[in-house]
C-alpha positions in Angstrom: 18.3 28.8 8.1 19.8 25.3 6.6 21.3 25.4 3.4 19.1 22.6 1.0 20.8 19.7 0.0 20.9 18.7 -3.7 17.5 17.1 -3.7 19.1 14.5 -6.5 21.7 13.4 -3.6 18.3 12.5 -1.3 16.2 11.3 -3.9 19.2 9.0 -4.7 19.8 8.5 -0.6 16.0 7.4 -0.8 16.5 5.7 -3.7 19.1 3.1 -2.5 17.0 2.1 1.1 14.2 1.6 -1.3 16.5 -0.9 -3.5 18.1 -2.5 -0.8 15.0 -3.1 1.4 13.3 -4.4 -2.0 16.5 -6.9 -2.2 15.6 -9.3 0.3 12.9 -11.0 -1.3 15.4 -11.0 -4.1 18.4 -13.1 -2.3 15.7 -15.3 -1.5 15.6 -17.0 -4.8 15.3 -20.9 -4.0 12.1 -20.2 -1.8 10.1 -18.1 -4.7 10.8 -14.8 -3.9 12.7 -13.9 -6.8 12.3 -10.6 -8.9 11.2 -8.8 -5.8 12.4 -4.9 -6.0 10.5 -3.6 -9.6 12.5 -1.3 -11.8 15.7 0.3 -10.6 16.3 2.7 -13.2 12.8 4.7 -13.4 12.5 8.1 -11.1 12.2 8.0 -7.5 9.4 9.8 -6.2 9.5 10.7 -2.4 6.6 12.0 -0.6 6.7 13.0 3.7 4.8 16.3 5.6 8.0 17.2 6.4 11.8 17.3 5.3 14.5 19.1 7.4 18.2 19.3 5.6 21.3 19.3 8.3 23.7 20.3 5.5 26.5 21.0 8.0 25.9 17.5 9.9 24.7 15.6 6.4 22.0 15.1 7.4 18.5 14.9 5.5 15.4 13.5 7.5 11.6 13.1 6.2 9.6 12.5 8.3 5.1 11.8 8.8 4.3 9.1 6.4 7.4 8.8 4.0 6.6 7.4 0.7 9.3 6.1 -1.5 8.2 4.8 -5.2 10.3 3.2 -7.6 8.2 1.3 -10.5 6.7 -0.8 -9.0 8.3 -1.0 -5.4 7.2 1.5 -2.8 8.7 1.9 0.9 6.7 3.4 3.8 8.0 4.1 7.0 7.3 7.3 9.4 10.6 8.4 9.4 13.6 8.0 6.8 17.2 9.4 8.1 20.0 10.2 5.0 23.3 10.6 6.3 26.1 11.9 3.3 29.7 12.3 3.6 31.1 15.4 2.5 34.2 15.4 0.8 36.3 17.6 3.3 38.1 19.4 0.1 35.0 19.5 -2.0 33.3 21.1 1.1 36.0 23.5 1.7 35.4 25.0 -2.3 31.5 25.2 -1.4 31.9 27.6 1.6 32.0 30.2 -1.6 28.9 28.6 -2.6 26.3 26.1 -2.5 26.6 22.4 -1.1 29.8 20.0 -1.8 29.1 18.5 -5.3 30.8 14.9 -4.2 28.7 13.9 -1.5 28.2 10.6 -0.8 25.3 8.4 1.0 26.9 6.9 3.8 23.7 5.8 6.3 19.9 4.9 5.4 17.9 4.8 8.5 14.1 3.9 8.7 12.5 4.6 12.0 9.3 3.1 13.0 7.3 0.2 11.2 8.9 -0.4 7.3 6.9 -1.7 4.4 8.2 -2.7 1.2 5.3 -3.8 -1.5 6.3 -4.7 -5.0 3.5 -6.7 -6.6 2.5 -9.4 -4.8 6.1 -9.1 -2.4 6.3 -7.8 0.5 9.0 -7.1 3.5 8.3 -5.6 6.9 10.1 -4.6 9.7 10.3 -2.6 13.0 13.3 -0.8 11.3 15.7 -0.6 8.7 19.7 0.3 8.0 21.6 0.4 5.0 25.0 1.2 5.3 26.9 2.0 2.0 30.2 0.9 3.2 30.0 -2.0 3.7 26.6 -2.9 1.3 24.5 -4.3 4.1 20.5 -4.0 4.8 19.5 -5.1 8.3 15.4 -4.9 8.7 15.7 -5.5 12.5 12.3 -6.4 14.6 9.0 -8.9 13.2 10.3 -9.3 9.7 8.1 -11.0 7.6 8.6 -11.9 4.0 5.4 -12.6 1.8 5.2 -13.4 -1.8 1.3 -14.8 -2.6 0.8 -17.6 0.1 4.8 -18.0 0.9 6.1 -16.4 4.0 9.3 -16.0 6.0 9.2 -14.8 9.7 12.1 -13.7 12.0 13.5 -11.1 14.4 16.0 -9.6 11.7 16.4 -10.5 8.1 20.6 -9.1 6.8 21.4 -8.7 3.5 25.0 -8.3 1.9 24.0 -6.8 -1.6 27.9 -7.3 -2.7 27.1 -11.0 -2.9 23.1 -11.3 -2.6 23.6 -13.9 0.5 20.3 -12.8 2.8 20.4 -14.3 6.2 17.0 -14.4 8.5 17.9 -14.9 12.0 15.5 -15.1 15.4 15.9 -15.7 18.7 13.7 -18.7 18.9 13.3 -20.4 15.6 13.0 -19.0 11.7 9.5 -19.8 10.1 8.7 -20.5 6.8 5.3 -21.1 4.8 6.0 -22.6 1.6 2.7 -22.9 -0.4 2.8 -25.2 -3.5 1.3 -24.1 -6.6 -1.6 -25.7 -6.9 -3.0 -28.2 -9.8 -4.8 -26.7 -12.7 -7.2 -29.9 -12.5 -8.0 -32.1 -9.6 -7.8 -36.1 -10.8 -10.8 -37.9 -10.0 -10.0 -41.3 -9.2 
């Protein structure tokens, strides 16, 4: 039977793919979508039918109808992959006992369609990455960004959360719907 990871290391694993797929919206300041990812700092409440720990690989995996809440932000996807590096002489003390205390997220993976809502926001996807290295999201496959009546469509939307610079790429051409606020009062003339 697999040893059970720290469940603060994959609530923390879910944690960050929930924050970086809510920072999209967020490097796209100039076009409205600002503020887009909720609270940070609350609890992060994971729901799936089914998690399966890989302690030896580090390796967590939920899977059926993952559900990640932060605040306000939620991420939904059918499968969410957590892969942690394990400190090779933190893991050689735990063979005594119990999981490595200094493992780190290296890999997010969401498999299948990907949702992010935050109040009116919104980001979607065929799949996401996160890799801790090097700090970058990739939502790979129909992106679209909403926020209210704006939207911004493309084949794969990559975001360096070191410096917030988003890029949306797609094979043919990027789309955006920018909808002006509208006036309180129309002017009769």
């Amino acid at each position: 039977m697999t040893r059970f990871a720290s469940p603060s290391r994959l609530a923390t694993a879910a944690g960050l793919l929930l924050l970086a797929a809510a920072a999209p919206a967020g490097a796209q300041a100039p076009t409205g979508f600002a503020g887009f990812g909720g609270e940070s700092k609350g609890p992060i409440q994971i729901e799936a039918r089914e998690l399966e720990v890989r302690d030896k690989e580090g390796v967590a995996i939920f899977t059926g109808s993952v559900q990640v809440k932060q605040g306000d932000t939620t991420l939904e996807t059918p499968k969410l992959t957590v892969q942690y590096a394990r400190d090779p002489a933190a893991a050689g003390a735990a063979t005594g006992g119990g999981p490595a205390g200094s493992q780190e997220i290296e890999r997010l993976e969401a498999t299948g369609k990907v949702l992010v809502t935050s109040k009116d926001q919104s980001a979607t996807g065929d799949g996401a990455t996160y890799d801790a290295k090097s700090q970058l999201l990739e939502l790979n496959g129909n992106v679209v960004l909403t926020q209210g009546k704006n939207v911004v469509r493309g084949d794969k939307l990559t975001v360096d959360l070191a410096s917030g610079v988003a890029r949306v790429q797609s094979k043919s051409r990027v789309q955006m719907l920018l909808t002006p606020n509208a006036p309180a009062k129309a002017k009769a003339n």
